[in-house]
PASEBA-1860 file (N, C-alpha, C; in nm, 3 decimals):
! residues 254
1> XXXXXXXX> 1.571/-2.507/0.633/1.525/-2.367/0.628/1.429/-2.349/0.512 ~ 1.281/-2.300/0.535/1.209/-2.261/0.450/1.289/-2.180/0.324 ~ 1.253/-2.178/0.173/1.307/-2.109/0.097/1.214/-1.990/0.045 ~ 1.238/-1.918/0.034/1.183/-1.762/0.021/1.133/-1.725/-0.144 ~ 1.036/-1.753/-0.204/1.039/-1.786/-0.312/0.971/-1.668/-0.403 ~ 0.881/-1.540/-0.305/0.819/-1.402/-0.341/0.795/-1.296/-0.279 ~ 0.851/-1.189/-0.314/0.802/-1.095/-0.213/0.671/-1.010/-0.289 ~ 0.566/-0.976/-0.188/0.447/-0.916/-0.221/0.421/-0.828/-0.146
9> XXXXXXXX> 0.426/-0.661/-0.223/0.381/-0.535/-0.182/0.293/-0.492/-0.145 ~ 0.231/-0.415/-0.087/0.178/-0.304/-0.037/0.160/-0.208/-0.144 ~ 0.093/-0.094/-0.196/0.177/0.050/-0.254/0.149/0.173/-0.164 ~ 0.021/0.192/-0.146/0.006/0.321/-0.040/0.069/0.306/0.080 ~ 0.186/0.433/0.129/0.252/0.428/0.235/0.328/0.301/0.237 ~ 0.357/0.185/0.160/0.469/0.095/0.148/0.572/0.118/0.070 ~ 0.528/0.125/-0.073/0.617/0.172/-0.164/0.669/0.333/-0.190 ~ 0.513/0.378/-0.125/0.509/0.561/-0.170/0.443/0.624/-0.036
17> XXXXXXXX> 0.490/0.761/-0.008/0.391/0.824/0.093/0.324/0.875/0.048 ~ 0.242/0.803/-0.050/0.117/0.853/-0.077/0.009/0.920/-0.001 ~ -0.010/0.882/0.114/-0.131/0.920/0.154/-0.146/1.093/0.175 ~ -0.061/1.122/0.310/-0.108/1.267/0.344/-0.070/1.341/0.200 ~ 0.001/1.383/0.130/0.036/1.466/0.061/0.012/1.465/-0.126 ~ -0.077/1.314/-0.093/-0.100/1.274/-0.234/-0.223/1.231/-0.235 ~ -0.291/1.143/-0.201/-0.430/1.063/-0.234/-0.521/1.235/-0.149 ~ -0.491/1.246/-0.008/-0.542/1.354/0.051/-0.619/1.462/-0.047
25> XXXXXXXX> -0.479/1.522/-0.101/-0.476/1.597/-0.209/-0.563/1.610/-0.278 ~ -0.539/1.497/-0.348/-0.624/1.452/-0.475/-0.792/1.452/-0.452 ~ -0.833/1.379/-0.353/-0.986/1.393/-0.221/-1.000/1.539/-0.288 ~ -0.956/1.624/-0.239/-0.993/1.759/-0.213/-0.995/1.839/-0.335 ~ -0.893/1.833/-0.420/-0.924/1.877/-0.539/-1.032/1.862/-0.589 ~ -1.108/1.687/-0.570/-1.172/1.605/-0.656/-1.307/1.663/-0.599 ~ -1.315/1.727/-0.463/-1.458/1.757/-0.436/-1.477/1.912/-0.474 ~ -1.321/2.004/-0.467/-1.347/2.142/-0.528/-1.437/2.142/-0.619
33> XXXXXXXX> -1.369/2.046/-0.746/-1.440/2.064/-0.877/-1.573/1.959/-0.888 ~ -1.614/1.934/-0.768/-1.745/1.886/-0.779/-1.847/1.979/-0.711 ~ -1.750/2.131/-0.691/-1.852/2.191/-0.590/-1.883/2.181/-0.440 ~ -1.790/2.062/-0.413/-1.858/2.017/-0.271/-1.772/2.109/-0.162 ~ -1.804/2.119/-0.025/-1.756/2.225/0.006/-1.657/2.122/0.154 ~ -1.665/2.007/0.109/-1.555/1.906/0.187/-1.426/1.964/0.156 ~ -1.335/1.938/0.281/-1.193/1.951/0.294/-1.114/1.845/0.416 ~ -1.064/1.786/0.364/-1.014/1.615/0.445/-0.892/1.760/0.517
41> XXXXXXXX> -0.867/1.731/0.631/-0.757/1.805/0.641/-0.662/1.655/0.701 ~ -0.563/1.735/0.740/-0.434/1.604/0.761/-0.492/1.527/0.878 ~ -0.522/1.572/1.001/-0.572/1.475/1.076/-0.718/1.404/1.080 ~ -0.792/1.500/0.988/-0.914/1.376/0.955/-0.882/1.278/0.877 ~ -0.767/1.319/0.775/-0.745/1.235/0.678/-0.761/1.038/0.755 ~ -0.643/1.141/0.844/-0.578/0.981/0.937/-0.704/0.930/0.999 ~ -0.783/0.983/1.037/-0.920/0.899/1.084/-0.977/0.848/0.988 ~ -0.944/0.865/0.903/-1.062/0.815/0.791/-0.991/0.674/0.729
49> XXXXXXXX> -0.841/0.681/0.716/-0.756/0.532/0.687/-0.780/0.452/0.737 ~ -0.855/0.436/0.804/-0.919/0.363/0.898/-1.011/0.245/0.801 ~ -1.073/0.295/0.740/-1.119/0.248/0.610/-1.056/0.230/0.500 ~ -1.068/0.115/0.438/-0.949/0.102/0.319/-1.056/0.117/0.194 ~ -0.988/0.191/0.111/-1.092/0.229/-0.013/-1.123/0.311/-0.061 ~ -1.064/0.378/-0.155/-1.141/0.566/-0.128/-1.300/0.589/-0.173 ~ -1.356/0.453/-0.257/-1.485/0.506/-0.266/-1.553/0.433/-0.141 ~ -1.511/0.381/-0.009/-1.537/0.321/0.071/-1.544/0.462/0.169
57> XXXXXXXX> -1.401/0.483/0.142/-1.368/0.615/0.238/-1.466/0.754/0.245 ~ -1.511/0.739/0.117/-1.621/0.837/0.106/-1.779/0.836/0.176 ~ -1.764/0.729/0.129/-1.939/0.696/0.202/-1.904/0.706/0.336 ~ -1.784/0.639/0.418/-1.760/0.641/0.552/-1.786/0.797/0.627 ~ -1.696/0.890/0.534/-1.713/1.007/0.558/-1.816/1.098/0.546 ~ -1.913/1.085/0.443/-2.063/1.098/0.479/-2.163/1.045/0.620 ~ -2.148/0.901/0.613/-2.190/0.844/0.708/-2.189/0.920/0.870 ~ -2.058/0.950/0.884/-2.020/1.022/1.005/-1.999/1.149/1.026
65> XXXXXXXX> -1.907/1.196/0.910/-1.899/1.326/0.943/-1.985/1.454/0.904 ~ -2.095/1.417/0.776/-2.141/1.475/0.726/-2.307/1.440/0.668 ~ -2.368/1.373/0.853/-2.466/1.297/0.795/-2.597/1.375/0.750 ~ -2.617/1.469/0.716/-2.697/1.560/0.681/-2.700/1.593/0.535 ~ -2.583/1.571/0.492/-2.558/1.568/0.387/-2.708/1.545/0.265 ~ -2.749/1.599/0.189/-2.882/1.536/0.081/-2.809/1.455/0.000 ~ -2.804/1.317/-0.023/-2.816/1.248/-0.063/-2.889/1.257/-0.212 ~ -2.764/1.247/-0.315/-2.825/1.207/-0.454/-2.931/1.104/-0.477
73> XXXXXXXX> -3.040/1.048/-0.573/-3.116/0.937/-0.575/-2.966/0.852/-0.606 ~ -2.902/0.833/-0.680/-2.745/0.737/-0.760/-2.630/0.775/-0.656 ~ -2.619/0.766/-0.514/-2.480/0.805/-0.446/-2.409/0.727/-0.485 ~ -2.424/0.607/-0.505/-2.306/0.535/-0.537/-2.238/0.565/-0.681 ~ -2.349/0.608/-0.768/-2.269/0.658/-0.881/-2.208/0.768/-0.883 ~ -2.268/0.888/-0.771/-2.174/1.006/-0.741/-2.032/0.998/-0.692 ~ -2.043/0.881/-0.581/-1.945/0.852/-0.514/-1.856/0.775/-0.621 ~ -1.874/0.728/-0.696/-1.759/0.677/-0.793/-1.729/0.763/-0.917
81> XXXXXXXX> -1.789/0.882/-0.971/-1.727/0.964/-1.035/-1.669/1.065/-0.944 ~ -1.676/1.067/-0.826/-1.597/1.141/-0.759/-1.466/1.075/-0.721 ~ -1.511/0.934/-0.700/-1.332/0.897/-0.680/-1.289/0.870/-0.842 ~ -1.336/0.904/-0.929/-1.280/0.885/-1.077/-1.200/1.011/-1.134 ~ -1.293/1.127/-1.059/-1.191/1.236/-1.032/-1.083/1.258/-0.944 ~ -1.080/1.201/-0.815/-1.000/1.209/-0.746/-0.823/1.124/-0.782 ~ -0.866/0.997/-0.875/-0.761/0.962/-0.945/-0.717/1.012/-1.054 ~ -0.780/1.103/-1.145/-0.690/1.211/-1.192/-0.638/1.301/-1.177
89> XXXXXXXX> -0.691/1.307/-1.079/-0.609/1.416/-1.015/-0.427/1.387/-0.952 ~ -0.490/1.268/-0.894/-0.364/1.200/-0.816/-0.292/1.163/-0.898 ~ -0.303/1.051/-1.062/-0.250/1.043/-1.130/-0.167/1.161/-1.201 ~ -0.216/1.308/-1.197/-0.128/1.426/-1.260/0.039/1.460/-1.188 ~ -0.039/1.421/-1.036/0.048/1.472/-0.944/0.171/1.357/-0.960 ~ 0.159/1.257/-0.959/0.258/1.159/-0.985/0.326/1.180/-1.138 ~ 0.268/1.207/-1.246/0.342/1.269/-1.344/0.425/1.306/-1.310 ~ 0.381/1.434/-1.277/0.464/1.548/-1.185/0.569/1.526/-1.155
97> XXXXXXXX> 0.586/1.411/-1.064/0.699/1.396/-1.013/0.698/1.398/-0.851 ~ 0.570/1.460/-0.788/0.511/1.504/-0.677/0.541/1.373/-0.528 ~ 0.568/1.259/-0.586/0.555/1.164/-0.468/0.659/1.072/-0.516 ~ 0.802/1.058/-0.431/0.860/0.984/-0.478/0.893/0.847/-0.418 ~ 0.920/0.766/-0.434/0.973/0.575/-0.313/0.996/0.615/-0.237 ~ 0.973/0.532/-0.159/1.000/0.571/-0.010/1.196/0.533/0.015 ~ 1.279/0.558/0.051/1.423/0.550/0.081/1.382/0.345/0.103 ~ 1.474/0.313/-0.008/1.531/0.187/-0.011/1.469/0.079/-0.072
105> XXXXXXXX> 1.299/0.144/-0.136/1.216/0.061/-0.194/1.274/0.000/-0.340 ~ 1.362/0.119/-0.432/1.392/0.136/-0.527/1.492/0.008/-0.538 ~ 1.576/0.029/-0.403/1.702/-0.075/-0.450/1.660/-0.165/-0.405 ~ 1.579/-0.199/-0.284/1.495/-0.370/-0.325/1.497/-0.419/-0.422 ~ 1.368/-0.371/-0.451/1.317/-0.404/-0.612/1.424/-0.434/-0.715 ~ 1.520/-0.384/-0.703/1.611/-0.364/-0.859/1.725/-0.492/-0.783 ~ 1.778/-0.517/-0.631/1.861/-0.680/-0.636/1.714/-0.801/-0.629 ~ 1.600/-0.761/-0.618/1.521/-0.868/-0.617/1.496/-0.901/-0.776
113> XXXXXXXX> 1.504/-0.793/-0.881/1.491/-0.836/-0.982/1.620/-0.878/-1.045 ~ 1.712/-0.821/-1.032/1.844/-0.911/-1.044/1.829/-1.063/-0.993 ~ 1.778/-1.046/-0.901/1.812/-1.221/-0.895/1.724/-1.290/-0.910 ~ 1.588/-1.291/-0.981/1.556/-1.345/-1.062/1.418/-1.424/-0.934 ~ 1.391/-1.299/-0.825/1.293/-1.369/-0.711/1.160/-1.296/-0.792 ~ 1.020/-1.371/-0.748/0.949/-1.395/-0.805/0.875/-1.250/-0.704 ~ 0.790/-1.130/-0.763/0.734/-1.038/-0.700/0.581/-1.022/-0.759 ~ 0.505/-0.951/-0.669/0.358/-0.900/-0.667/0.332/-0.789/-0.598
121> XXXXXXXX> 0.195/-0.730/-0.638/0.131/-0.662/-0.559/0.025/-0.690/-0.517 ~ -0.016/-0.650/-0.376/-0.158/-0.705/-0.365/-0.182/-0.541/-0.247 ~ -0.282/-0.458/-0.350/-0.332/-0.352/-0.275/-0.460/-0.326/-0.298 ~ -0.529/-0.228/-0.218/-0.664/-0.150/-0.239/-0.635/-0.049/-0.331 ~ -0.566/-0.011/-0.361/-0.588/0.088/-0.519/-0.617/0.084/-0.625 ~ -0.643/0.161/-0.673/-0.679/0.136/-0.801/-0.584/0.029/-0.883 ~ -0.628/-0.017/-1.025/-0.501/-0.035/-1.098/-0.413/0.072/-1.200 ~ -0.488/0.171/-1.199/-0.429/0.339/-1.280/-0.341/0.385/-1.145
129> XXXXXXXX> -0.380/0.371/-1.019/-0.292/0.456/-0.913/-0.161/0.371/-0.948 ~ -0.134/0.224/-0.944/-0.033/0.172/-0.929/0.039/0.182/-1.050 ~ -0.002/0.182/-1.223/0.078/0.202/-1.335/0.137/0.291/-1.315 ~ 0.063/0.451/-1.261/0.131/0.574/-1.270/0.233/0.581/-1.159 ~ 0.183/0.516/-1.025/0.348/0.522/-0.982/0.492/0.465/-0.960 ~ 0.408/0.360/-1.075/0.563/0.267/-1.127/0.600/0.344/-1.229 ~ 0.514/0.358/-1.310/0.617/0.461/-1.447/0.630/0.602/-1.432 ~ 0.585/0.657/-1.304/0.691/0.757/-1.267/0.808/0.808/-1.189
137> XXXXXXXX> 0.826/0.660/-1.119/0.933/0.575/-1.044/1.040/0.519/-1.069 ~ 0.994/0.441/-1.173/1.067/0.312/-1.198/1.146/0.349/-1.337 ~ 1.207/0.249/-1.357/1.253/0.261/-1.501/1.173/0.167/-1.597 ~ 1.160/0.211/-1.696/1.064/0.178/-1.828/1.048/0.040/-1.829 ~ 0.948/-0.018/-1.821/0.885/-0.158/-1.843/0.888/-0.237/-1.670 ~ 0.894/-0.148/-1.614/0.905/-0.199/-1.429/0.744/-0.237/-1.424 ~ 0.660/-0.231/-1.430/0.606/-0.316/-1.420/0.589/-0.440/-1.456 ~ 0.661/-0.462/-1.580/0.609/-0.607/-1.596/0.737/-0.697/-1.480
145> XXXXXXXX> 0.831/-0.631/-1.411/0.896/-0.664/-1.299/0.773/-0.723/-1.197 ~ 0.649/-0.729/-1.195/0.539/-0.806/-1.083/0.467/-0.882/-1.177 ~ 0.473/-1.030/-1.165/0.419/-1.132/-1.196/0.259/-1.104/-1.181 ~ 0.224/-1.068/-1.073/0.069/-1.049/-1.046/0.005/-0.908/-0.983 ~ -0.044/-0.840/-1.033/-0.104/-0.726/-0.990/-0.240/-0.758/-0.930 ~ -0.213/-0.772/-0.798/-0.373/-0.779/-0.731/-0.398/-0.609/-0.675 ~ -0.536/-0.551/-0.772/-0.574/-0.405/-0.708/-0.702/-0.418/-0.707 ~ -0.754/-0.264/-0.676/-0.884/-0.254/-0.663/-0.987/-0.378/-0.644
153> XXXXXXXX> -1.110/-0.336/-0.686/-1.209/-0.393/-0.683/-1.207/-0.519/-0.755 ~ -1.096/-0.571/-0.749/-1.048/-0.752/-0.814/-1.090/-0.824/-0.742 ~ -1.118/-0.822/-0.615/-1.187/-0.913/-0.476/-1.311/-0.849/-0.411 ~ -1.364/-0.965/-0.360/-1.512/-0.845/-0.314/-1.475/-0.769/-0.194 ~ -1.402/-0.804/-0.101/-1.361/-0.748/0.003/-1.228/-0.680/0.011 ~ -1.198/-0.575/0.004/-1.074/-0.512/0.060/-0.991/-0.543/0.229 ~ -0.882/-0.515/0.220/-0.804/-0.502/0.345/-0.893/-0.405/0.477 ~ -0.905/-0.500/0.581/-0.815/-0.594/0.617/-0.904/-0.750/0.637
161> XXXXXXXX> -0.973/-0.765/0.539/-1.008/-0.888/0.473/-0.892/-0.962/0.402 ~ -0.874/-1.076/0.398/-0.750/-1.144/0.358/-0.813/-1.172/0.192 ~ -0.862/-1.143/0.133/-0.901/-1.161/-0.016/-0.793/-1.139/-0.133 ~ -0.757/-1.024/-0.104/-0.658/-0.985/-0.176/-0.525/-1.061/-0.157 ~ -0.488/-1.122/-0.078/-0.319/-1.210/-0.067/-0.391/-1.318/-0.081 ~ -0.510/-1.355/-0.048/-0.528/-1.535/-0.126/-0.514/-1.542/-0.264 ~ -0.619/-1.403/-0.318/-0.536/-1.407/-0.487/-0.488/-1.423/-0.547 ~ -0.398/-1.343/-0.523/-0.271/-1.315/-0.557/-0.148/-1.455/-0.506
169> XXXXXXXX> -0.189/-1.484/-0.418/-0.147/-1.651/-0.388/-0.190/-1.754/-0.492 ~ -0.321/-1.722/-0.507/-0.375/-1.834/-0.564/-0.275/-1.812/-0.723 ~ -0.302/-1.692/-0.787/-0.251/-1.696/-0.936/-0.106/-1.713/-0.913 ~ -0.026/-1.719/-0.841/0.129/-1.746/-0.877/0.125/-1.869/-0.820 ~ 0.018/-1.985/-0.741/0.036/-2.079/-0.748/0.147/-2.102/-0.613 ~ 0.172/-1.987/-0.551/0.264/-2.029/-0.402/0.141/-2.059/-0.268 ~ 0.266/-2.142/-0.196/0.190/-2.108/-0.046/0.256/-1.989/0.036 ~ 0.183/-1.986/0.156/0.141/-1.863/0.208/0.304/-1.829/0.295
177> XXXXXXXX> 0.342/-1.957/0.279/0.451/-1.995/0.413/0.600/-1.915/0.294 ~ 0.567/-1.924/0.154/0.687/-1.905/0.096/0.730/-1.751/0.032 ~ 0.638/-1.682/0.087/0.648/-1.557/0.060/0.655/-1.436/0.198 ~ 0.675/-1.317/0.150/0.715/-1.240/0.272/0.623/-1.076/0.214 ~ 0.518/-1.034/0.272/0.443/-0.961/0.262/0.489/-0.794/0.334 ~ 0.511/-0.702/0.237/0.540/-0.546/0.276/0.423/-0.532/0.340 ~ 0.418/-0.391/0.410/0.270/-0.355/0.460/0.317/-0.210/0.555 ~ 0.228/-0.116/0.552/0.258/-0.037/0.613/0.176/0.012/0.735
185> XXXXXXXX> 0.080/-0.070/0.702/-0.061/-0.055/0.809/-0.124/-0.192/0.898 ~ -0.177/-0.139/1.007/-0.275/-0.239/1.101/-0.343/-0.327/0.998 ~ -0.456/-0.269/0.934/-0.511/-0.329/0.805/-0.442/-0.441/0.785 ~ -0.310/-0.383/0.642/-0.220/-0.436/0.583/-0.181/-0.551/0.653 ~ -0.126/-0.567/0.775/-0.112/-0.689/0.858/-0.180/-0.804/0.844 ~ -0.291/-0.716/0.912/-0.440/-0.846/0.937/-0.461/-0.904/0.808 ~ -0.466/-0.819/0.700/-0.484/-0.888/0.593/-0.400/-0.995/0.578 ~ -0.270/-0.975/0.541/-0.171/-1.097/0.538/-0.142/-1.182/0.596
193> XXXXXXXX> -0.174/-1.181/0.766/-0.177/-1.286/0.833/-0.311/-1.338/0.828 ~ -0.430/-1.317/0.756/-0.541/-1.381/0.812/-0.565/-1.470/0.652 ~ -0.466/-1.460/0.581/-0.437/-1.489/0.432/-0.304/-1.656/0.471 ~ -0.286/-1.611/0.585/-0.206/-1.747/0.614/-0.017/-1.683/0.609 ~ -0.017/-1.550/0.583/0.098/-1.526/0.558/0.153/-1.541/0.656 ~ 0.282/-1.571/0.761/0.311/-1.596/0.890/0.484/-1.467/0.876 ~ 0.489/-1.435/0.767/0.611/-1.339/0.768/0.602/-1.172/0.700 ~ 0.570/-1.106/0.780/0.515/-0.985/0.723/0.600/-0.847/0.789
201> XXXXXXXX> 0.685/-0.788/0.713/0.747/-0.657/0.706/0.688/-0.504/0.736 ~ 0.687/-0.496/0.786/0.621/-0.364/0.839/0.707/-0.234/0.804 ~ 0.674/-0.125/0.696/0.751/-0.009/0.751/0.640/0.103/0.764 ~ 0.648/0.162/0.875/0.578/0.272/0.908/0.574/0.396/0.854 ~ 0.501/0.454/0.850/0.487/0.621/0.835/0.390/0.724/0.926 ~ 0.399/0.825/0.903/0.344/0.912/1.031/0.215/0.854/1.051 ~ 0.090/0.836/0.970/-0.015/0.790/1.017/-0.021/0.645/1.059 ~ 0.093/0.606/1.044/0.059/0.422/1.051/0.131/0.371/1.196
209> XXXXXXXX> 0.220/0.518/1.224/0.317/0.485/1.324/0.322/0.405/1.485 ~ 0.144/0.445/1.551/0.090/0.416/1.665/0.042/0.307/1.677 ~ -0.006/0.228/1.516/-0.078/0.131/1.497/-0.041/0.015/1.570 ~ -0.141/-0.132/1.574/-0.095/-0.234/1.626/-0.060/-0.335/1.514 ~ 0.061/-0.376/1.529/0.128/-0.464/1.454/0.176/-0.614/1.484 ~ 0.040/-0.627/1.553/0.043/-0.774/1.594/0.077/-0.842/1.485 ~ 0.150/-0.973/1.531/0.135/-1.033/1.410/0.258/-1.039/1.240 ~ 0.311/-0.902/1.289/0.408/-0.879/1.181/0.554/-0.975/1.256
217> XXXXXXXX> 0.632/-0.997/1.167/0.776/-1.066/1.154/0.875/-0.946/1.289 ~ 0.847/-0.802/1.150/0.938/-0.741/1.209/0.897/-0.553/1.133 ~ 0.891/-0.468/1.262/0.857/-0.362/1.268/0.977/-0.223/1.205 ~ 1.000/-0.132/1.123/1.122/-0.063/1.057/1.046/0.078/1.050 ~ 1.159/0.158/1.030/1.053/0.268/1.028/1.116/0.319/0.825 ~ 1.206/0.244/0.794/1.202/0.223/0.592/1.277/0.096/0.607 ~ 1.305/0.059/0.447/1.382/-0.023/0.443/1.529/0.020/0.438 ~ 1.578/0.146/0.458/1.729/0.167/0.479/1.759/0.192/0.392
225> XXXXXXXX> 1.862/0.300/0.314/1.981/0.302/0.222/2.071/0.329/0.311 ~ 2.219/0.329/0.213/2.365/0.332/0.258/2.360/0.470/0.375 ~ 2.300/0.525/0.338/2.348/0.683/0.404/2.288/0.666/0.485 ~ 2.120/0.648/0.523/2.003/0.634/0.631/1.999/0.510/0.639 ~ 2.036/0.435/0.769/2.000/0.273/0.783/1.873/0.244/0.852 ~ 1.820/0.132/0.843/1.662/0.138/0.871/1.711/0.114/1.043 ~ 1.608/0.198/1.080/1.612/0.179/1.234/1.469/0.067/1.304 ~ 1.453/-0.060/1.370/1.387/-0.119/1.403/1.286/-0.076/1.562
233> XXXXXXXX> 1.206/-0.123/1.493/1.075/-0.011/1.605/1.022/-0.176/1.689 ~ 0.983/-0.277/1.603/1.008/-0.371/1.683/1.047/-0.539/1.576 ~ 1.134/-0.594/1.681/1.219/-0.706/1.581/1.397/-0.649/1.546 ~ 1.410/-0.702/1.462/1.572/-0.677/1.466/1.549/-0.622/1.353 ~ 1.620/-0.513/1.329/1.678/-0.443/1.204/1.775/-0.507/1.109 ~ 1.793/-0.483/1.014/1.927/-0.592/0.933/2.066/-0.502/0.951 ~ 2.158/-0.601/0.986/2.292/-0.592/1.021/2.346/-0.507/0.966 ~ 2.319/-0.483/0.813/2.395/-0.410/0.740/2.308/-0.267/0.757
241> XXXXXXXX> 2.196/-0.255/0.818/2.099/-0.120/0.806/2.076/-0.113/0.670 ~ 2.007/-0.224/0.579/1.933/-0.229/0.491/1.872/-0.385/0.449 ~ 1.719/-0.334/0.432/1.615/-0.505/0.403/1.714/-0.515/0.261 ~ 1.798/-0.636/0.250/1.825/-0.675/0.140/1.750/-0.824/0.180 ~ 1.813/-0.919/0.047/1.754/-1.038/-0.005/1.805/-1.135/0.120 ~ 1.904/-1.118/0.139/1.955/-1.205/0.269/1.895/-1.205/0.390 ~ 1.875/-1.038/0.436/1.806/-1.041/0.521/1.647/-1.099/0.555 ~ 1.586/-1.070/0.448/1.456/-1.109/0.365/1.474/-1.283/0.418
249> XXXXXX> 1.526/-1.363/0.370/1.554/-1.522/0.375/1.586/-1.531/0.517 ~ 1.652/-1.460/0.593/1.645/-1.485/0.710/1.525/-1.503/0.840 ~ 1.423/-1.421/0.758/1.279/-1.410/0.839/1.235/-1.494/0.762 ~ 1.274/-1.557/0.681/1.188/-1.651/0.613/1.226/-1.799/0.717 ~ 1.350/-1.800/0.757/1.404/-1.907/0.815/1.375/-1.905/0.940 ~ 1.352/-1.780/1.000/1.359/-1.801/1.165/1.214/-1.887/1.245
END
């Protein structure tokens, strides 16, 4: 039996439901106070995830929805002090307290760090989105709980380009076969399997829910606590109605 040697996250909509009620948010604030008279509402939002990136997401959304738009001579420099606002914004809200783990992420994390298994991240966010929602999550010094932080613009290509999990492969020095990849999106998938990952966890959320998940291990709609057990959308759910470490080694083995 293969041995299971890292697990590597996701954060938007894996770890946090960030998206509709937080990054969204943050978009819109970030163009109030730029004057702009944009408003992402919830279901454009979801068209627009489509694109991974928010200063990606922006130009996308010009491109299409707003091609009339006048054009600065520097868009790209507009477009990145606008997503520079849009992460402070988002960063306040997580202060706050505004976006919390998703049900069962917390107690992962805390028997995976008990036992001493080797963890990462590998996302399109920023690296400020991911400090602020570990240290307003987690307990004090949880980050240095991830060996490797693969974010943002660390690779030239974002998800669902496999750049980001070769990385993050490459610096911890594993193969692709010995780790087990979170993900909450179509994207997220492709990325990890086209990275060589062959075992990839899926938990859904409202925008991610319809998606195609070719390719994943096994489909959940969380990872389960005691009270709410994870219910399986496709693949087997774990016995106990929660992704623990056992269960985890078991998709590693099958």
């Amino acid at each position: 039996m293969a041995k299971l040697e890292a697990l590597i996250f996701d954060v938007d909509g894996t770890l946090a439901d960030t998206e509709r009620d937080g990054h969204r948010v943050a978009f819109n604030l970030a163009f109030d106070e730029a004057r702009l008279d944009w408003q992402w509402s919830v279901d454009c939002y979801g068209k627009l995830l489509s694109v991974t990136g928010g200063k990606e997401r922006i130009k996308h959304f010009i491109d299409t929805y707003d091609p009339d738009f006048r054009r600065p001579f520097d868009l790209d420099g507009m477009i990145a002090g606008l997503h520079k606002s849009k992460t402070k914004h988002y960063v306040r809200m997580l202060h706050d307290g505004a976006i919390p783990l998703r049900p069962g992420v917390e107690r992962l994390l805390l028997e995976a760090r008990a036992a001493g298994m080797r963890m990462a991240i590998a996302t399109t966010t920023t690296p400020q989105n991911v400090n602020a929602l570990v240290h307003s999550t987690l307990p004090p010094g949880a980050l240095e709980w991830f060996e490797v932080i693969g974010a943002g613009d660390i690779v030239p290509e974002k998800k669902p380009a496999p750049d980001i999990y070769q990385w993050v492969l490459e610096q911890m020095g594993l193969s692709a076969d010995a780790v087990i990849a979170f993900e909450d999106s179509e994207n997220g998938v492709r990325s990890a399997v086209d990275a060589g990952i062959d075992r990839v966890l899926v938990t859904v959320n409202p925008y991610t829910v319809e998606q195609d998940f070719s390719g994943a291990s096994v489909v959940l709609d969380t990872l389960g606590e005691g009270s709410a057990p994870a219910q399986a959308i496709a693949g087997s759910a774990p016995n106990g109605g929660v992704v623990d470490l056992a269960y985890l080694q078991s998709l590693v083995g099958a």
